[in-house]
ZAKETI-759356 format. One record per atom (N, C-alpha, C): z, x, y. Coordinates in steps of 0.001 Angstrom, whole numbers, padded with zeros to 6 digits, always signed. Example, Ala and Ser with C-alpha at 12.3 -4.5 7.8 and 13.67 -1.06 7.14 Angstrom:
<gutis>
+007800+013190-005690 +007800+012300-004500 +007800+013200-003300 +007080+012850-002250 +007140+013670-001060 +007870+012900+000030 
</gutis>
This chain:
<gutis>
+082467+118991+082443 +083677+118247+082149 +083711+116988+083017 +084409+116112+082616 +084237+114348+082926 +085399+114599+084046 +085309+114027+084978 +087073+113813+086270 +087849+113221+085177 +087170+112156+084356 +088333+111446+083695 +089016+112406+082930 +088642+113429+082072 +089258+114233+081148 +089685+115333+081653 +089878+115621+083198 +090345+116908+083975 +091647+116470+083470 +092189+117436+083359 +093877+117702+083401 +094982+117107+084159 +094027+116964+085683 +094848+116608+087045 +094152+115248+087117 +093639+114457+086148 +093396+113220+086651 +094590+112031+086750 +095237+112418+085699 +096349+111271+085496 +097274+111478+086921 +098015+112977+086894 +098439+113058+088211 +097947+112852+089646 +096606+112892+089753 +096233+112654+090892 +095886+110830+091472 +095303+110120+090230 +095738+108937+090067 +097480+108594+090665 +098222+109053+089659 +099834+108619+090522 +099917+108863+091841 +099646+109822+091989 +099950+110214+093857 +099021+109255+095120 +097801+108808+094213 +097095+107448+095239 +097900+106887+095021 +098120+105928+093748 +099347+104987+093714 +100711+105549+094573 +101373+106585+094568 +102416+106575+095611 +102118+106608+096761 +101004+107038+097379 +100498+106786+098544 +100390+105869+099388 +099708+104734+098736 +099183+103352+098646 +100621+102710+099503 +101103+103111+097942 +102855+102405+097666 +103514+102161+099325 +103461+103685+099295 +104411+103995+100456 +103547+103494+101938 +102377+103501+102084 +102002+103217+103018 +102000+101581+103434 +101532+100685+102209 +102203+099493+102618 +103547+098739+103023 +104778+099561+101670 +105704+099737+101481 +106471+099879+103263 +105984+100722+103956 +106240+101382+105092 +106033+100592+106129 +104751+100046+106395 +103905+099004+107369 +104672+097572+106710 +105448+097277+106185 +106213+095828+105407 +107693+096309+105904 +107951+097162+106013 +109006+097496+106499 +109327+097914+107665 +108562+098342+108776 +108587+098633+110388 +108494+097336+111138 +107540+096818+110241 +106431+095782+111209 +106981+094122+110394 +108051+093862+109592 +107818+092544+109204 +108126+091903+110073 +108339+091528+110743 +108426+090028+111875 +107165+089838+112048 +106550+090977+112700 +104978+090491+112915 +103918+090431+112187 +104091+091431+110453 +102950+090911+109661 +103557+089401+108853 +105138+088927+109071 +105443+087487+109222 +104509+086690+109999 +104465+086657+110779 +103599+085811+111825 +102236+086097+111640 +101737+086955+111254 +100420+087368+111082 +100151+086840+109362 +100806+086659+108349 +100457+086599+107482 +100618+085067+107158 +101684+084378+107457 +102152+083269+106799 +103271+083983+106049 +103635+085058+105287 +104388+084821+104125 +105469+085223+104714 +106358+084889+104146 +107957+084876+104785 +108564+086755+104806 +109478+086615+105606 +109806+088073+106526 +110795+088538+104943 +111522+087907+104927 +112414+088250+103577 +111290+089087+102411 +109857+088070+102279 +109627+088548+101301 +108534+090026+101564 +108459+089608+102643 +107607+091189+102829 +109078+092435+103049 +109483+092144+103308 +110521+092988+103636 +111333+093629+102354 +111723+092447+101715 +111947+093184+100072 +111035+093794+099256 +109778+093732+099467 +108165+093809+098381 +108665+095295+099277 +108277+095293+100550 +108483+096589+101531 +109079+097779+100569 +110862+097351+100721 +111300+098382+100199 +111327+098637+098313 +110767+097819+097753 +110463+098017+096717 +109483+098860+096783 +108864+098946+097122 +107550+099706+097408 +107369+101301+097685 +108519+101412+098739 +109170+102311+098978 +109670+103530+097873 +110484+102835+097311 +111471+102831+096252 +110445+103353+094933 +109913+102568+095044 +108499+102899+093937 +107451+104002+094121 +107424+104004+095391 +106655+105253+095295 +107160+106864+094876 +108308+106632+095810 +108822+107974+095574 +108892+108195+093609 +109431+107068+093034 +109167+107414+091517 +107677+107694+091071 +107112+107431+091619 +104956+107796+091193 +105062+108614+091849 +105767+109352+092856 +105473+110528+093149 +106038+111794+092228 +107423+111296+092082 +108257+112032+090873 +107476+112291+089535 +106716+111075+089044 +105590+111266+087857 +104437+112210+087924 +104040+111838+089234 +102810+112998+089855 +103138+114160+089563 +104240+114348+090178 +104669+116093+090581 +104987+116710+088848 +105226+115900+087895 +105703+116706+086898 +104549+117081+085865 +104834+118218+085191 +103662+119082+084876 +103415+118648+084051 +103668+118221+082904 +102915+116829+081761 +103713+115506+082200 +102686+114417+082620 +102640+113158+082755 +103860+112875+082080 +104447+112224+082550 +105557+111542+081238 +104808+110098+080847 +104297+109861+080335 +103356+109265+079400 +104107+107906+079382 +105065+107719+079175 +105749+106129+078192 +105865+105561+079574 +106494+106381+080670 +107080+105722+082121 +105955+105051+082782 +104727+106219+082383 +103278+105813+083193 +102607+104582+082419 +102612+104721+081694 +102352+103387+080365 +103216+102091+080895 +104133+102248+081453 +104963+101034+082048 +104734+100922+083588 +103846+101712+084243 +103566+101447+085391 +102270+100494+085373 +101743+100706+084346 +100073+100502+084308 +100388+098598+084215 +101476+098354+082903 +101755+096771+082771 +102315+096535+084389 +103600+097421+084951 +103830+096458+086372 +102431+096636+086982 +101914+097047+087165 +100525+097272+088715 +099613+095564+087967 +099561+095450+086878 +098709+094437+086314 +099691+093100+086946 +101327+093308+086477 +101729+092034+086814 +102138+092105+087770 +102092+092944+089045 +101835+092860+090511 +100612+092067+090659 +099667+092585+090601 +098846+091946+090768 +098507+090118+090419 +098963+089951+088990 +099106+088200+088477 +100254+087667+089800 +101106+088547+090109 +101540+088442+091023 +101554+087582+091858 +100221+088668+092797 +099687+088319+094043 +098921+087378+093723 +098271+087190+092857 +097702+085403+092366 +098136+084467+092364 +099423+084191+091588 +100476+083428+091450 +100440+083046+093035 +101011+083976+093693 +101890+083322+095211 +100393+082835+095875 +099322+083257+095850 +098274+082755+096448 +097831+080919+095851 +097610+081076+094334 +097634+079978+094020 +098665+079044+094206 +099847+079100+094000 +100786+078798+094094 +101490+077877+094950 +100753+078237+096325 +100267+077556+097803 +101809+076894+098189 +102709+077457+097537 +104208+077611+097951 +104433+077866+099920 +103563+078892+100005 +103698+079395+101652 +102364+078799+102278 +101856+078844+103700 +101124+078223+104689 +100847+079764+104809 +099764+080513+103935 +099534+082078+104177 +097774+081551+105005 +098223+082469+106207 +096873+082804+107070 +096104+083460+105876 +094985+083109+106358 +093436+084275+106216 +093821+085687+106287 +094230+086260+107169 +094732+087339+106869 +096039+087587+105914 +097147+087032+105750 +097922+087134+104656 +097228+086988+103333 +096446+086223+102782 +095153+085821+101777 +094991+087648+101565 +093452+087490+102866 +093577+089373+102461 +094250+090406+102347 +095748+090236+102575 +096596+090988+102616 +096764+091259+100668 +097491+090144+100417 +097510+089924+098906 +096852+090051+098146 +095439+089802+098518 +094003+090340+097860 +094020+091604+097992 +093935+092082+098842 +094021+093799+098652 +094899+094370+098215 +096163+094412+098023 +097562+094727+097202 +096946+094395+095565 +096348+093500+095263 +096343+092967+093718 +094856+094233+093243 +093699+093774+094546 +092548+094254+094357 +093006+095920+093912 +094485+096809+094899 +094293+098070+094842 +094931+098421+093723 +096190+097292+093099 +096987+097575+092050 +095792+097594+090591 +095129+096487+090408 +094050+096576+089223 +093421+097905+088898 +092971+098480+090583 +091719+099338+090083 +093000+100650+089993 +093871+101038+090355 +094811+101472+090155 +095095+101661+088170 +096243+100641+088186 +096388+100406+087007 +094800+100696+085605 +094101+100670+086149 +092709+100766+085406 +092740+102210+085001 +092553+102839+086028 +092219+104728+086527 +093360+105202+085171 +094885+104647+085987 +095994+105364+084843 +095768+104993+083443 +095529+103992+083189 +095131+103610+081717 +094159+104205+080852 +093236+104576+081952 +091862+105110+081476 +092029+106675+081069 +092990+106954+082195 +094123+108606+082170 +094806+108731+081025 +095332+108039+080693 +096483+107600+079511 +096022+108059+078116 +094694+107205+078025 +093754+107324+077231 +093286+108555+076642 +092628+108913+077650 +092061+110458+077434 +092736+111616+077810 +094209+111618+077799 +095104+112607+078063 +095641+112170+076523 +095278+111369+076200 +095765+111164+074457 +094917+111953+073483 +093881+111984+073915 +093052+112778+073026 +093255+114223+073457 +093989+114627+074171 +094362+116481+074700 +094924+116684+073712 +095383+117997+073038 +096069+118917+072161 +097660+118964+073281 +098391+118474+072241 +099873+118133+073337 +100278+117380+073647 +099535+116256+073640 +099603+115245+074849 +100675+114513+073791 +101829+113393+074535 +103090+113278+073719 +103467+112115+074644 +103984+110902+073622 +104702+109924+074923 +106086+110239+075198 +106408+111210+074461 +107722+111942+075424 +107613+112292+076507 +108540+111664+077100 +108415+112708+078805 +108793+113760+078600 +107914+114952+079798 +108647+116099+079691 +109460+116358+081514 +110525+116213+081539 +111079+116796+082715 +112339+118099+082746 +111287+118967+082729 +111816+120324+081964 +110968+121151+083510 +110193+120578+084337 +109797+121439+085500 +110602+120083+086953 
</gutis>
């Protein structure tokens, strides 16, 4: 059997994504004054991305934990993680802020982890479509 077509791929996919989430989410929110100064990009905006992030994970974790994928919600995570990512392009190109080298890689890696992210669930999406069951109804019945 393929990882992609295990059962627990789609869920285990979400829970990196809440992981991720929360761990940047977390480090944007303890630490913004100084990944301010360290990044170039302004304290406001790490600080709101922060608790969005936050906020977001715990819902990819809520998706994780439930025993069939709710399919339509995850299908709408896959478009935000893509336009997170155009995102993090945008503000890079954009050259709106004076972002250090390290803020650069900061944003690069947020976009870099949201793509391959967003990829995995899509790819999940996919081949949890071809299962016997599989439904873009959510089920939150566990």
């Amino acid at each position: 059997m393929s990882v992609f077509a295990s059962p627990r791929f789609l869920p285990n996919v979400m829970w990196a994504d809440a992981a991720s989430c929360a761990a940047t989410g977390a480090l944007q929110v303890a630490f913004t004054g100084a990944l301010a100064r360290l990044t170039g990009l302004p304290a406001p905006l790490l600080l709101g991305t922060g608790v969005f992030l936050l906020a977001y994970a715990a819902a990819a974790a809520f998706m994780a934990s439930r025993r069939t994928p709710p399919r339509m919600l995850i299908g709408l995570v896959v478009a935000g993680n893509f336009g997170w990512a155009a995102g993090c392009i945008a503000l890079l190109v954009g050259g709106v802020f004076a972002v250090t080298a390290l803020g650069m890689a900061w944003v690069l890696a947020q976009a870099l982890c949201v793509v391959v992210l967003a990829e995995l669930q899509w790819t999940g999406l996919r081949r949890s479509a071809r299962s016997p069951g599989a439904s873009l109804v959510p089920d939150y019945s566990n």
